[in-house]
N, C-alpha and C positions, 0 to 999 in steps of 0.2 A: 640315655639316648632319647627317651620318651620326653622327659623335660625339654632337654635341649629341642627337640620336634617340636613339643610345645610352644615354647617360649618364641621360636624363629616363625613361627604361622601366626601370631597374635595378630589381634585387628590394630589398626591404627593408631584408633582412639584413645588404646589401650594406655592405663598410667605408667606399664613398664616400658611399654614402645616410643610411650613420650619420653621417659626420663633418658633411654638409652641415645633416643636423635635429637636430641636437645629443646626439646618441650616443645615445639611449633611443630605442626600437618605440612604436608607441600600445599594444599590449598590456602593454609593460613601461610606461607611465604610467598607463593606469589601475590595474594590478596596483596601482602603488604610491599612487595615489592610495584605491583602497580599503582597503589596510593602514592610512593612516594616518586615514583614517574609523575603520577598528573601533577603531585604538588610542585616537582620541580618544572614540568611545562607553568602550571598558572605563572609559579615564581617569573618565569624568563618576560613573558610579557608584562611585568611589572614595570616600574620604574626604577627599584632596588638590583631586578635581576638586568636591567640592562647597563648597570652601571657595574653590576657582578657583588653589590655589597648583599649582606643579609642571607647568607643560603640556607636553603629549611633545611635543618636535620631530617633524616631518613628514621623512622618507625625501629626503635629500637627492637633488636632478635635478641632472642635469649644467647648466650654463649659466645656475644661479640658487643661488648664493652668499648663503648669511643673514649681513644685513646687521646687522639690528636689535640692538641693545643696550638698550633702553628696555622697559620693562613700564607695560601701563595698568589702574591699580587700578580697583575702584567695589565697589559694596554695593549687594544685593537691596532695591526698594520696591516697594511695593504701587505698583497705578494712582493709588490716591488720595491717596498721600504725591506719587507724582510730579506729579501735579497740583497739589497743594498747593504744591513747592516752584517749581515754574513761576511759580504765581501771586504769592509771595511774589519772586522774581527779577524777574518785571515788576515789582510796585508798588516794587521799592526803584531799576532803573530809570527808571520815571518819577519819583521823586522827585528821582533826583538830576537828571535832563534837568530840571525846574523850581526848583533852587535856584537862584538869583541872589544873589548878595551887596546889600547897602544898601550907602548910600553911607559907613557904619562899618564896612565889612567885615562885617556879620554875617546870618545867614540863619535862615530860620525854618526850627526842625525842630521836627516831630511825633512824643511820644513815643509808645510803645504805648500809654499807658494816653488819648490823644489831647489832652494837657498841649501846647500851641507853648512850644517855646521858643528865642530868640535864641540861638546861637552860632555858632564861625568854621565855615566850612567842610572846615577839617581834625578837630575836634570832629564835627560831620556827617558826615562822613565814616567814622569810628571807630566810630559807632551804629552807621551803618548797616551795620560789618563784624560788630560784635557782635550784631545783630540775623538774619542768616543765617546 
């Protein structure tokens, strides 16, 4: 019980208390947590960070290993593009939840200009990729 008393009261600094919380103090995590804050603010007023290429890696922690190899793209829209393309994602959804084929295989499709017209549903399909 004495050890155990021990060992649970050790100061900080201590080698054991390092090795058990994964080598870094909370003052050496947030240090490095807010270094890599400024460096992502300077990043943003850049000319990289306004186009989103080049992001600075964050100050590596002991016991968190980057993993990641994948990058995820997108492009700035207004609220009412993104609206817009929402609504346009639903209606080509529901359209496709309601085609059904006939008993010739074919299905009604609606063009933009609101023309039906009959074909397969691999045709249907190809509107509707060319249409978003």
């Amino acid at each position: 019980m004495e050890v155990a008393d021990l060992a649970a009261h050790l100061p900080a600094e201590s080698a054991t208390k390092r090795a058990l919380g994964g080598g870094w103090l909370l003052d050496e995590q947030l240090a490095a947590l807010v270094a890599d804050r400024l460096q992502v603010l300077i990043w943003q007023k850049t000319g990289d960070g306004q186009k989103g290429k080049n992001v600075p890696k964050p100050i590596p922690r002991p016991g968190f290993e980057d993993d990641s190899k994948g990058t995820i793209r997108g492009s700035r829209m207004s609220v009412r593009e993104a609206e817009r393309w929402a609504k346009r994602r639903r209606a080509a959804q529901e359209r496709r939840a309601a085609v059904v084929p006939a008993a010739d295989g074919l299905v009604e499709y609606t063009t933009r200009a609101g023309a039906v017209k009959r074909v397969t549903p691999a045709q249907a399909a190809a509107y509707e990729r060319r249409r978003q």
